[in-house]
N, C-alpha and C positions, 0 to 999 in steps of 0.2 A: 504494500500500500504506500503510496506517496498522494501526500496533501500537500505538499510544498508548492507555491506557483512558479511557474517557471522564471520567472524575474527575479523572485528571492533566490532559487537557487544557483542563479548567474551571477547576483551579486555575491552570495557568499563562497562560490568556489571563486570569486577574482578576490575575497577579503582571504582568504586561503594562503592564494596563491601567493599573497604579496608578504606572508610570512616566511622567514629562513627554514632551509628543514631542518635546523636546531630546534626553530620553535615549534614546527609541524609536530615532531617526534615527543619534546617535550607534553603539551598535551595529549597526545597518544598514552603517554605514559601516566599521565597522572588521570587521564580517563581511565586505565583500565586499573590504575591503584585503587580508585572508587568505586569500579565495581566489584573489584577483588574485596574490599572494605564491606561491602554492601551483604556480597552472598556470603561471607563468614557470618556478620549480624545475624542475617537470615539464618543459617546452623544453626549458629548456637540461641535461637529464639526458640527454635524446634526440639534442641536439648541444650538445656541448658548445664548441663554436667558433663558435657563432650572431653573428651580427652584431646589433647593433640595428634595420637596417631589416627582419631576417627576424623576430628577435623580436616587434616590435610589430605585424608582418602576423599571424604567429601567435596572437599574443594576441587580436586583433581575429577571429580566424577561430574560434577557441575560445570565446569570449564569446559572439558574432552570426554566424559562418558561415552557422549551418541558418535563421537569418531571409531570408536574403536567396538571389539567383541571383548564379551566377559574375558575370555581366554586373554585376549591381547590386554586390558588394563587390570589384572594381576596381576600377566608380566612386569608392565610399566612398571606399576604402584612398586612390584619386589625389587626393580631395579634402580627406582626414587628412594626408596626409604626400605634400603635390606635387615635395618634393625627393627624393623616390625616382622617382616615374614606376611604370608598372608593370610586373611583375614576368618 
């Protein structure tokens, strides 16, 4: 779905554009530190006694779950964080 009209979104790819890709990259990053911020809230709203090793499964499963098969994000997960083992 796009609602954007097309004149906003011409002005704002040339407000974009006119930024360094220092600064491009920078909000890149600090967009997805917000959302990275956001879906851990979201976890631990859901459990609030999470552990760190369920946390960062979770997180991982929220970001790339739907890329991957169960098989493949075990492997991931055991080769992220071997001192968990799996789950």
């Amino acid at each position: 779905m796009n609602d954007t009209k097309a004149s906003v979104e011409v002005l704002f790819q040339k407000m974009m554009m006119e930024k360094s890709g220092q600064e491009r990259m920078k909000m890149g990053f600090s967009m997805f530190d917000f959302a990275r911020r956001q879906v851990i809230a979201s976890i631990q709203r859901k459990n609030q006694n999470i552990d760190i090793k369920d946390l960062k499964r979770e997180l991982f499963l929220r970001f790339y779950g739907q890329d991957f098969s169960s098989e493949e994000q075990e492997k991931i997960l055991r080769k992220l964080y071997p001192q968990f083992g799996p789950k």
